[in-house]
C-alpha positions, 0 to 999 in steps of 0.5 A, spaced: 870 225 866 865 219 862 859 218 866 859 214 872 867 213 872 868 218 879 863 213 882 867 207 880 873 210 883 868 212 889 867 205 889 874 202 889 875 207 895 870 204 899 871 197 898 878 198 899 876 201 906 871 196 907 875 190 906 881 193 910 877 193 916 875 185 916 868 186 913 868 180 909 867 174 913 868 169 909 876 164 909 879 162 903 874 157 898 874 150 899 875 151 908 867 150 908 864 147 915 861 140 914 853 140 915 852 148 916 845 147 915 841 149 908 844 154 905 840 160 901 844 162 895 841 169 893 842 170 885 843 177 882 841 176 874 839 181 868 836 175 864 829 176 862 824 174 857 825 168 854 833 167 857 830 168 863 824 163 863 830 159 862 834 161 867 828 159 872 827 153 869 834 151 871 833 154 879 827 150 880 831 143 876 836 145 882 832 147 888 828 141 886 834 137 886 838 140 893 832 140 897 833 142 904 840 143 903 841 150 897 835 154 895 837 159 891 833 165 889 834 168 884 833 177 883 832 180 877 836 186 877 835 190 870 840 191 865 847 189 866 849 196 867 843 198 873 845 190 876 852 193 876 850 199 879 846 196 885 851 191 886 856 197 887 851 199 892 850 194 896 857 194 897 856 200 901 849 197 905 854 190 906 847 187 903 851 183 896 848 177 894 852 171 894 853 170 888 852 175 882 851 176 874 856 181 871 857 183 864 863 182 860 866 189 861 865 190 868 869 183 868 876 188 870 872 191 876 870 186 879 877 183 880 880 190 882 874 190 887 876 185 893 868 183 894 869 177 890 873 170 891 876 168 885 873 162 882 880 159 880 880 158 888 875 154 888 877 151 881 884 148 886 880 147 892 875 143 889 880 139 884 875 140 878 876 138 872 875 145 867 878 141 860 870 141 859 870 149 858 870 153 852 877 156 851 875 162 847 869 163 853 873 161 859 880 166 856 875 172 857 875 171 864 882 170 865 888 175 866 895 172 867 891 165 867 887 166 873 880 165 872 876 170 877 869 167 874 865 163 870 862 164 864 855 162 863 851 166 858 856 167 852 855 170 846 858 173 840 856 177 834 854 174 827 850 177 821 842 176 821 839 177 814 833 176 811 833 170 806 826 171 803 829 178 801 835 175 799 832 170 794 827 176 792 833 180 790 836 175 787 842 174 792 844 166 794 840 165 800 845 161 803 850 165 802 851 170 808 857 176 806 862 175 809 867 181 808 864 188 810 865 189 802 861 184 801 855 186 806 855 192 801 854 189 796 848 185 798 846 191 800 845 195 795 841 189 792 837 189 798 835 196 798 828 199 796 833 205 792 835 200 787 829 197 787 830 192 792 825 189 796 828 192 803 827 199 806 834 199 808 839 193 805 843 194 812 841 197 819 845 196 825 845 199 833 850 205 834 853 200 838 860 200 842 860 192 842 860 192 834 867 195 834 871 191 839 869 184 836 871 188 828 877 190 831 879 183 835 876 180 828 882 184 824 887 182 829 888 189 832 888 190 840 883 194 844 887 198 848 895 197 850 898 193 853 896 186 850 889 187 851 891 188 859 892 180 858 899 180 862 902 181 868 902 188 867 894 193 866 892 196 860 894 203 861 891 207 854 886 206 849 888 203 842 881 203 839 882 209 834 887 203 829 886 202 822 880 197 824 875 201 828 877 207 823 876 203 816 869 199 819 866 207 821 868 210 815 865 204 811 859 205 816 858 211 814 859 211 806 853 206 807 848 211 811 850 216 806 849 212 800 842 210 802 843 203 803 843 203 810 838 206 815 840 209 822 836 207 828 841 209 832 843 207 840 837 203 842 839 196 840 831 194 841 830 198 835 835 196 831 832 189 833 825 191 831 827 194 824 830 187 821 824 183 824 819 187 822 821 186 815 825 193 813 831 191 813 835 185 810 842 185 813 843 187 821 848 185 826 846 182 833 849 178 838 847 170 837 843 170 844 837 173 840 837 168 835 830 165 838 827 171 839 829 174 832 826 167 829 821 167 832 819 175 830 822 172 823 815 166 823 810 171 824 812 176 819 813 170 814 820 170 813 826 166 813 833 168 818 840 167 816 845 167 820 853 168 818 859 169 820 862 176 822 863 180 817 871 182 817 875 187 813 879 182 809 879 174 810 884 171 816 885 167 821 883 171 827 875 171 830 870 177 833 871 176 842 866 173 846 860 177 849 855 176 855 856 175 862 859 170 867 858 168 875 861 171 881 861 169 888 861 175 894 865 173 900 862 181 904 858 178 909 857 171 905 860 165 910 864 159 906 857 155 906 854 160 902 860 161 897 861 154 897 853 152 896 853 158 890 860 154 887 856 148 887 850 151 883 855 154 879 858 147 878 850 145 876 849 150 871 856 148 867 854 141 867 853 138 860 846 137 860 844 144 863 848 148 858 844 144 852 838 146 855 841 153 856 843 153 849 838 150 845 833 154 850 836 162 848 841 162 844 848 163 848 854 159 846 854 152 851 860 153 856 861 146 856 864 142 849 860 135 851 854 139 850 855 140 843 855 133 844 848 131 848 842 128 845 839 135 845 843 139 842 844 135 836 837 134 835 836 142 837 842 144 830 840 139 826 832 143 825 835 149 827 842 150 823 842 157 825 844 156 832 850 152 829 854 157 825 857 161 832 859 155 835 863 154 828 866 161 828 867 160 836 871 154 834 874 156 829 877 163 832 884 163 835 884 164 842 889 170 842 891 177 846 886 180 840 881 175 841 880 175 849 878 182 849 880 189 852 880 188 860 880 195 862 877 198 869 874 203 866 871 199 859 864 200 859 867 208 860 870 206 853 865 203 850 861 208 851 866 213 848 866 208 843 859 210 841 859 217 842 865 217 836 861 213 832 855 219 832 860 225 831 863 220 825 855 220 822 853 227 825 861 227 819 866 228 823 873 224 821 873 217 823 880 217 825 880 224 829 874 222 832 876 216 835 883 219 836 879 225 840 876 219 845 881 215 846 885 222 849 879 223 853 880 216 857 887 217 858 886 221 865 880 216 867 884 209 865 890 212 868 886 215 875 883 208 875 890 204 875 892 209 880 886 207 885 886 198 885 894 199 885 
C-alpha cells in the first residue's frame, strides 16, 4: 500500500530463502581463525559534507593504526533510505558489505532481516564492557534487551533560534521557549506581521520525525504494544493520540495566523529558510548544529539552541535519532566480521567519539567522552553543543522514550507526513491522522505475518 513496503516483504521472503539455504558463511562471533591475514572491511555510510570529513578522518586515523592487519574502505551510499535500499539489493546479488550504516527506522528490519549478526553476540564473545554507552543511545537499539547494533551517529531534535532576532524583538536571547505555547509566543513577536524582525517567527520541515520525538516527549507511545519494546511486536500504529493531534493543530494555527512559514518536505530548505536569516524559530536535529553556526557566522547572526519544546512541562525527553552500525554475516567469514567489530570498537573509544561529536554535532556515544580534554574545551567555546547533551541526560529512558520499533516505520513515517499535509491542506488533526494509522494496519499486520 505505502510506497516501497511490498519491496520490504519481497525482501524478507528473499533473505528468508537465502539464509535457509546456507548462503551466510559466516559462525557465530567471537569463533574467528587466528592470523587469517589482513582483512578488508567494506563500509556502506550515508554521512557527507562536514559529518563525512569526519567520518574519513577517522578511517584514515584507523587504517593507519591497523596497517597491514584491517583496511576499511568506506562507500557512500546516498541518503539513508537509498543506502537501504541498496543494501536490500545487495541481498539478492550477495554482494553486502561487512558492515553497514542503517537509519534509525530501518532498525526493526534489519533485525527481522537474518543478514546481520546481532551485536550483542560479539558484546558476549568479546566480554566488553558497554558501562560506557549512553543508555538513552544504546536503549533504541534494543529489543527485549538485546543489542542488535551499535549506535554511532546519534541525535535528538532541539529548538535553533535566531538570538540577534531575539534581542531585536525584544525577547531574552538566552531564554529559548520551552513549551509549544511558548514557541508561539516568541513567534509572534519574531514575525515581520507584527512588525518583528523575521519574515516568519517559526518555520519547520513537513517532517515525520518531528511527531515521534512530541509524542515521546509527552509521554505517549508511537504504536501499540510498548512501543514494540517487549517480547511481543508492535502490531498497530498509535500515532493519532492526543500529543501528534494537539501539536498539528498548533502547527496549523500558527501557518494560519501568519506566523509560521511552510516550506514543506525538503528538510534543506527549511534549513535554508533559518539560515539564511528569515526566520527565528526552527526545529532540526543537533547533527546540524555545525553547519547551521557556520551558515549563522556568514550571515552575521548568533544561534540559540534549546530544549524541545513539549506540550506541558514533564518529566519524559523527545527519542534519539541518527543511525547505528551493523556488521553482515551473507558471504562475510568470521575474520571479517570480526575485523568490522574491531572498528566498531575503535569508533566507540572515548577520544573518537570527542572528535566524532566536537566535529558534527552527534551525541558522543561514550559518556567518558563528556569528559576528555576535547570535548570540554569544544562546549566550554561552544555552548550550544551542550544543550542536547543536557536533555539527553535528563530524558528517562522509558517505552515512550525508546521510540516505536515497527518492521514497517519508515512506511509510518511517512504516513506521518502525509497527514500533516491533508491537516495544512485543513483537514481534522485527529480524522487525518486516524485515516493513516487505518491505512498501516494491513502493512504492520502482513509484515509481522512475513519474519514470524
Amino acid at each position: 500500500m505505502k510506497n516501497g513496503f511490498k519491496t520490504a516483504l519481497a525482501v524478507v521472503a528473499v533473505l528468508g530463502t537465502l539464509i535457509s539455504a546456507g548462503c551466510g558463511s559466516a559462525s557465530a562471533a567471537g569463533t574467528a581463525t587466528k592470523n587469517a591475514g589482513p582483512q578488508t572491511v567494506t563500509f556502506w555510510h550515508s554521512m557527507s559534507g562536514t559529518n563525512g570529513q569526519v567520518l574519513d578522518k577517522l578511517i584514515a586515523k584507523f587504517n593507519k593504526t591497523n596497517k597491514d592487519k584491517i583496511t576499511v574502505k568506506a562507500l557512500y551510499q546516498g541518503a539513508y533510505d537509498d543506502a537501504i535500499t541498496k543494501y536490500k539489493s545487495a541481498v539478492q546479488s550477495k554482494s553486502t558489505p561487512t558492515l553497514m550504516q542503517v537509519y534509525d527506522v530501518g532498525s526493526r528490519f534489519m533485525m527481522d532481516s537474518g543478514t546481520v549478526t546481532p551485536m550483542q553476540n560479539f558484546i558476549d564473545a568479546d566480554n566488553y564492557d558497554v558501562s560506557d554507552l549512553q543508555p538513552n543511545v544504546a536503549g533504541y537499539y534494543k529489543v527485549d534487551g538485546k543489542l542488535y547494533s551499535m549506535p554511532f551517529n546519534s541525535s535528538m531534535p532541539v529548538i535553533y533560534y535566531n538570538k540577534t532576532m531575539f534581542r531585536q524583538a525584544g525577547l531574552d536571547p538566552d531564554k529559548a521557549p520551552t513549551t509549544l505555547a511558548e514557541v508561539k509566543a516568541d513567534a509572534e513577536k519574531l514575525s515581520q506581521k507584527n512588525g518583528g524582525p523575521a519574515q516568519y517567527g517559526f518555520n519547520a520541515a513537513v517532517y515525520g520525525w518531528f511527531v515521534e520525538q512530541e509524542i515521546a516527549a509527552n509521554g505517549q507511545l508511537y504504536c501499540s504494544p510498548q512501543n514494540g519494546r517487549g517480547s511481543k511486536r508492535a502490531d498497530d500504529f498509535t500515532f493519532n493520540n492526543s500529543s501528534a493531534t494537539t501539536f498539528l493543530t498548533w502547527w496549523k494555527g500558527m501557518i494560519d495566523s501568519g506566523i509560521s512559514g511552510n516550506t514543506g518536505t525538503d528538510t534543506d530548505d527549511a534549513d535554508s529558510a533559518f539560515e539564511s536569516g528569515k526566520v527565528g524559530i526552527t526545529f532540526e536535529s543537533t547533527a546540524g548544529l555545525s553547519g547551521i553556526m557556520a551558515a549563522a557566522k556568514t550571515k552575521g547572526f548568533e544561534v540559540g539552541v534549546g530544549n524541545y519544546p513539549k506540550i506541558k512541562k514533564n518529566n519524559s525527553g523527545p527519542i534519539i535519532g541518527g543511525a547505528s552500525l551493523w556488521i553482515s554475516k551473507l558471504g562475510h567469514s568470521s575474520a571479517q566480521q570480526e575485523a568490522a567489530w574491531k572498528f566498531i570498537k575503535f569508533l566507540s573509544e572515548p577520544e573518537n567519539q570527542a572528535t566524532w561529536h566536537t566535529g558534527t554535532g552527534y551525541f558522543p556515544t561514550s559518556k567518558k567522552a563528556l569528559n576528555t580534554e576535547t570535548d570540554k574545551a569544544w562546549r566550554k567555546q561552544y555552548p550550544q553543543f551542550d544543550v542536547a547533551v543536557k536533555q539527553l541526560e535528563s530524558t528517562k529512558l522509558t517505552a515512550a522514550t525508546q521510540g516505536c520499533s515497527a518492521g514497517v516505520m519508515p512506511q509510518a513515517r511517512k504516513a506521518v507526513e502525509d497527514g500533516i499535509e491533508k491537516v495544512f491542506a485543513g483537514a481534522d488533526a485527529k480524522t487525518a491522522l486516524t485515516s493513516e494509522v487505518k491505512g498501516l494496519q494491513s502493512d504492520v499486520q502482513d509484515y509481522n505475518s512475513s519474519v514470524e
